[in-house]
N, C-alpha and C positions, 0 to 999 in steps of 0.2 A: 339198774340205771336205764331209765327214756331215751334212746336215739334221737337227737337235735339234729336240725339244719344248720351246721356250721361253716352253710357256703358264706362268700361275700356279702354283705349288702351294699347296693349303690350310696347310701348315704347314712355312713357309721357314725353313731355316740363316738364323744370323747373318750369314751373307756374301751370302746372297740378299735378305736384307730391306737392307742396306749398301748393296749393286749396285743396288736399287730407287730408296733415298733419295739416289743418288748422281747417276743420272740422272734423275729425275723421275718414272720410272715410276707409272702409276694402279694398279698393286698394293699396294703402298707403302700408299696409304688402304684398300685394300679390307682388306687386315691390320692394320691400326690399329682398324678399325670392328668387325674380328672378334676383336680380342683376341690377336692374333698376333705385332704387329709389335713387336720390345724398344723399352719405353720409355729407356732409357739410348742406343741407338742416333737414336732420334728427338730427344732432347738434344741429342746433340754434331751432327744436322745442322741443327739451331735455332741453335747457337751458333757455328756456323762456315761457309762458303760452300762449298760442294760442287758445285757449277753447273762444265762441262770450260770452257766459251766464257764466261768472266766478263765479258768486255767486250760481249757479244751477247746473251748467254742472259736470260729474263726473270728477275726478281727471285723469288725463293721462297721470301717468304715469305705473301702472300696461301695457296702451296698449304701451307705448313709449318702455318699457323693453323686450317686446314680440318682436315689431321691431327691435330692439337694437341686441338681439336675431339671429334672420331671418338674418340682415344685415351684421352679426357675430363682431358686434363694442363694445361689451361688454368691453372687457379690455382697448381699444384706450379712450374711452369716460368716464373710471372709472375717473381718477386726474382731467382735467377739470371740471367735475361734482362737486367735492371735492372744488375744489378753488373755485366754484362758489357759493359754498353753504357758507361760509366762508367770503365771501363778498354782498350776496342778500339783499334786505329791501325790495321786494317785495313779501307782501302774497303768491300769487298765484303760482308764483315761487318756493318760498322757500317750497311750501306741494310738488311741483311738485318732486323738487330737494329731499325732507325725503324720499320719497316713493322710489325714486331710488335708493337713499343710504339705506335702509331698505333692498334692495331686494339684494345691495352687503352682508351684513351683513348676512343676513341671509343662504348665500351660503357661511359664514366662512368669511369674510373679519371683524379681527380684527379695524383694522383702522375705516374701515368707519360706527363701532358699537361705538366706542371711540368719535368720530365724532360727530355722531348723540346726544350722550349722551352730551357733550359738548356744542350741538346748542341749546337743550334743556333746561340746566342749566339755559347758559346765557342767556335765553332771544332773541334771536339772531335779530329778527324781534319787532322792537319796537311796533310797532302796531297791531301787532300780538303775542303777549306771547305764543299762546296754538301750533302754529305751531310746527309739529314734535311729540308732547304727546303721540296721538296711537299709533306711530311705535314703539318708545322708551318702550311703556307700553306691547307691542306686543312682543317685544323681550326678555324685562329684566324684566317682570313681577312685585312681589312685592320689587323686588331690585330698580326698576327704579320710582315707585312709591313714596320708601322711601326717593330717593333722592330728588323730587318733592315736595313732601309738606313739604320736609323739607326747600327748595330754595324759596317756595314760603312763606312759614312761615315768614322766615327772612325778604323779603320782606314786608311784614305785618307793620314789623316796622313802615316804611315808607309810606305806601298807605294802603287804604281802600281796603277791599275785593269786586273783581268784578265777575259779571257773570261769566267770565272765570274761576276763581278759581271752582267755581259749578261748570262747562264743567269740568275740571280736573276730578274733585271726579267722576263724572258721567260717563266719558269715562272710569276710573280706576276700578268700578265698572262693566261697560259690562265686562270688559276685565278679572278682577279675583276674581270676586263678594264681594257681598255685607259686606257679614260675615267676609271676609278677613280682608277688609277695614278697617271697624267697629273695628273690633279686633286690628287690628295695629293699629290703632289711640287710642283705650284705653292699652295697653301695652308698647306706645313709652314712653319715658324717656329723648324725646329731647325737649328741649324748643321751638326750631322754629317750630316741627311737634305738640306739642302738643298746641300753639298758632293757629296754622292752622286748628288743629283739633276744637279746639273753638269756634274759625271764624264760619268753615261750621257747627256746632251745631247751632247755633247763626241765621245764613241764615236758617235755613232747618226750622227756625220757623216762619221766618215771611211772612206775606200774600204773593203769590206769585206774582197777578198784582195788586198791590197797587191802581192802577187808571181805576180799571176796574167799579166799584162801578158807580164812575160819571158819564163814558162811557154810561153805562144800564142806568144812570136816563137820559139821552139825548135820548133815543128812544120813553122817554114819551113823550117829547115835543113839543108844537103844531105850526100850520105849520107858527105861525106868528115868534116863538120864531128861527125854524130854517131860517127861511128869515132873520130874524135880525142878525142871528150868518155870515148867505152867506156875505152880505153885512157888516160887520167889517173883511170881508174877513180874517177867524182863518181857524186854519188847520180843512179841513171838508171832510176826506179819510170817516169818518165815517158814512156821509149822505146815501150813498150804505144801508146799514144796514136798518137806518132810513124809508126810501122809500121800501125798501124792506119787510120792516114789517107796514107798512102804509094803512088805509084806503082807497078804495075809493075816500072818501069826501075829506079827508085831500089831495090824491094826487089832485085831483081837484083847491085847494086852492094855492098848491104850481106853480102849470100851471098856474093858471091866474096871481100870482105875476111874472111868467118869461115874460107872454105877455105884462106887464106894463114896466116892466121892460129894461134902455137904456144901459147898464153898462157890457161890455162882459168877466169883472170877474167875475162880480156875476150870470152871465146865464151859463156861464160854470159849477161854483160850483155847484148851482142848478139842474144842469144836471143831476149831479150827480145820485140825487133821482131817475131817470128813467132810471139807468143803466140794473137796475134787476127787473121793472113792466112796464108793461104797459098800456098805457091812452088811449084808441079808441078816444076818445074828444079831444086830444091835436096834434093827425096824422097830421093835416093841421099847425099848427105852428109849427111844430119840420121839415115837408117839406120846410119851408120858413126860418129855423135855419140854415139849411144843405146847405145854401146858401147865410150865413152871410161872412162877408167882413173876420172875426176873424177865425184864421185855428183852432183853440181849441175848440170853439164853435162851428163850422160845426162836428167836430170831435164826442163831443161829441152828438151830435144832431141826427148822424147817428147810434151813437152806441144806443139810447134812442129808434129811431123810428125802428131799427131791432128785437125790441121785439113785435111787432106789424104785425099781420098775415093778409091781406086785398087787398081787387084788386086793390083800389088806392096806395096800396104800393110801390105793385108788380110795377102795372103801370110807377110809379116811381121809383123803381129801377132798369127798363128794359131802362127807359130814360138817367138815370145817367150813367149808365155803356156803355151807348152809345157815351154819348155828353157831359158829364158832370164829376163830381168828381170818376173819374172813381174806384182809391183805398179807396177810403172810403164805396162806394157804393155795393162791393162785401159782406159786412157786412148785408149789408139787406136781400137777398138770403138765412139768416139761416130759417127764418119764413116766408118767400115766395118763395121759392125752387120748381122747377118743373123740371122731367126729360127734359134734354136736355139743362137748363142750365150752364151745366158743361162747355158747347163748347162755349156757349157765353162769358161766362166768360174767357177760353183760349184765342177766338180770341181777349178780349179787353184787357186783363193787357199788360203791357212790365214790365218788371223786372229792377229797376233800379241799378247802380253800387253801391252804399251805403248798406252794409250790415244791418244798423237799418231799414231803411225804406225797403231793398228789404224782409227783414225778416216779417217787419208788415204786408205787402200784404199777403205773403205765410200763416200766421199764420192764417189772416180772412179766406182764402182759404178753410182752413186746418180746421176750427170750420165749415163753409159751408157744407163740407164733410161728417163731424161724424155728424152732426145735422140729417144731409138727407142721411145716407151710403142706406137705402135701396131703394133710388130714383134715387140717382146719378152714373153712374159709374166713377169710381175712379180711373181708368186705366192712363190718361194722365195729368192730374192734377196731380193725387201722384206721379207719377216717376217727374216731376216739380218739387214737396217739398221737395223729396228725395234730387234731388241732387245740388237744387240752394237752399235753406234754408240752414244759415248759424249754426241754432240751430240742435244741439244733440235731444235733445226733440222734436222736432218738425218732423225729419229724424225719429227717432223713430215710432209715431206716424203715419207719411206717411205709413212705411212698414207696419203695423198695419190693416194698413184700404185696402192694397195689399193685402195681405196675407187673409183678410177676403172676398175680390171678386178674389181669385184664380189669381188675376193679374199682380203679381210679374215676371218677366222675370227671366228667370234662372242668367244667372249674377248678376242680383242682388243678389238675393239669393244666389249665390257662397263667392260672397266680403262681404253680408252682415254677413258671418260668423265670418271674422275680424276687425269689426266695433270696435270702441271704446267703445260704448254700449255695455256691453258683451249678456247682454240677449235680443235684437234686436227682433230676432229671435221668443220670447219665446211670444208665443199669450195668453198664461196664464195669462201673467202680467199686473197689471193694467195701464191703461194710467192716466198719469196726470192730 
């Protein structure tokens, strides 16, 4: 792969300012403040969640409001915002859409305080009840609480109390503590708030992972019983754990049932176990894995043999990265790492169009990196992560590992002041 200039430009394509607002990038504001950035493309990512990690990534719309701001569309984009909120059933969406209506409200906009408090009551997102809570709770403090457990109380009638209700009491708690809580709930005189109050008495006593008990006796278990469990192929996220806290002898046991073994669900599952140790004895069959017909099985095969530090590793994964599996391969590199791989590894990826997969390359990269920061330089590779990784966290981290070999270009540093990430910037913080 060719090294790009993927600083700014003063006057971005459509598709550049899109690629901006898509990942969060601090250009994105600097063209908004200049008069660059299309107001119709800053709309539709007001109105819709654009974040790759929805489940991880922070919320944007604090940075959409600051653009909003900059662009000066604060009042143009107030009603659509409103109607939209009014009609959303999407999660991600609709926190996006509270936060902005939070941020009218809080600058005095009666209506869109009315509003929130309304989307809140009803429920608005079915699959999402709690969406909206903090703002509501952030604004109207033990007003907007009482109205909560009273709406959820009533609900009780009809449904069992779920996790979310705890999320309730718990965010209501950061918010205007504990005492408060506590105390309104023994002083209320409402039926629905004092059924609710019960409820969470009732929850706050029972064990909290009910099924963790069985979990922990599964790590005694010996390596014939977890072969038996691979093979009736049950959910086995847990095997990591297992293998990780594993003997020696027992890993031993489990390698030779993978080498007997024809079945490429159950070598996969089994992989499992050598995601987080590793076997000097099993190097030559997890190199002959990484080469199976089955992409999940090489997959995990590679991730097994990258805990594995050794010159036939190396060897092998000087070959693969040449001829061979070449994104899988960059995984190896964490325990075989030598100045100067940084540029082999540049000239072999290409980056492909698919945000999942172009993400998975950059992320190996990106663990490459911080395994080896004091081997590698980081100069061309990070500004790579920086600005073709489609993750927040991952962008994060890139400037992280800049910032600690002084290798940041000034522009970046300029834009990365208005990152979505608000603390980008802040080397203090820890990385994920």
């Amino acid at each position: 792969m060719e090294r790009s200039n993927d600083s700014p430009t003063k006057h971005p394509t459509l598709d550049q300012q899109r690629d901006a607002l898509q990942k969060g990038l601090g250009r994105a504001w600097q063209w908004a403040d200049s008069g660059q950035l299309s107001v119709d493309l800053l709309f539709d990512a007001c109105l819709n969640d654009w974040r790759y990690d929805r489940q991880c990534e922070q919320n944007r719309g604090p940075w959409l409001w600051e653009l909003m701001h900059a662009q000066g569309c604060i009042d143009r984009f107030r009603q659509p915002i409103l109607e939209k909120l009014s009609q959303v059933e999407d999660e991600g969406i609709a926190a996006q859409l509270c936060d902005l209506i939070y941020r009218y409200a809080i600058e005095g906009d009666a209506e869109c305080r009315d509003r929130l408090g309304m989307f809140v009551r009803n429920g608005s997102v079915a699959e999402a009840p709690w969406v909206g809570v903090e703002y509501l709770l952030w604004l109207d403090g033990s007003e907007a609480f009482e109205m909560i457990a009273r709406t959820r109380g009533e609900a009780l009638q009809q449904r069992d109390w779920q996790w979310h209700d705890t999320a309730v009491v718990d965010k209501a708690v950061d918010v205007i503590g504990d005492i408060p809580i506590r105390s309104f709930f023994a002083g209320s005189s409402d039926p629905h708030v004092i059924r609710f109050a019960e409820a969470w008495q009732i929850e706050q006593k029972k064990e909290p992972f009910p099924h963790q008990a069985d979990q922990e006796a599964r790590y005694a278990w010996s390596p014939q019983e977890v072969v038996l469990w691979a093979e009736a192929l049950e959910s086995c996220g847990w095997l990591r754990d297992w293998g990780f806290k594993a003997n020696s002898g027992d890993l031993e046991q489990v390698a030779e049932a993978i080498r007997r073994c024809d079945n490429p669900e159950v070598i996969e599952r089994l992989l499992l176990i050598f995601c987080r140790r590793d076997l000097p004895s099993f190097a030559d069959h997890l190199m002959q894995l990484c080469t199976h017909p089955t992409l999940n099985v090489r997959r995990r095969a590679f991730q097994a043999l990258a805990n594995l530090r050794s010159a036939e590793v190396r060897r092998f994964a000087l070959e693969q990265l040449e001829q061979g599996d070449k994104a899988l391969a960059i995984d190896l590199f964490k325990s075989n790492f030598e100045p100067g791989d940084e540029k082999r590894i540049l000239q072999a990826i290409e980056l492909p169009e698919n945000d999942f997969h172009r993400h998975g390359i950059l992320i190996d990269i990106l663990y490459v990196l911080k395994e080896n920061v004091a081997a590698a330089d980081v100069a061309d590779l990070g500004l790579i992560i920086y600005f073709h990784t489609p993750c927040s966290f991952c962008r994060e981290s890139a400037v992280r590992l800049l910032l600690g070999q002084n290798a940041a270009p000034a522009w970046l540093l300029e834009e990365a002041r208005f990152d979505a990430i608000e603390e980008i910037l802040d080397q203090d913080e820890e990385d994920e």
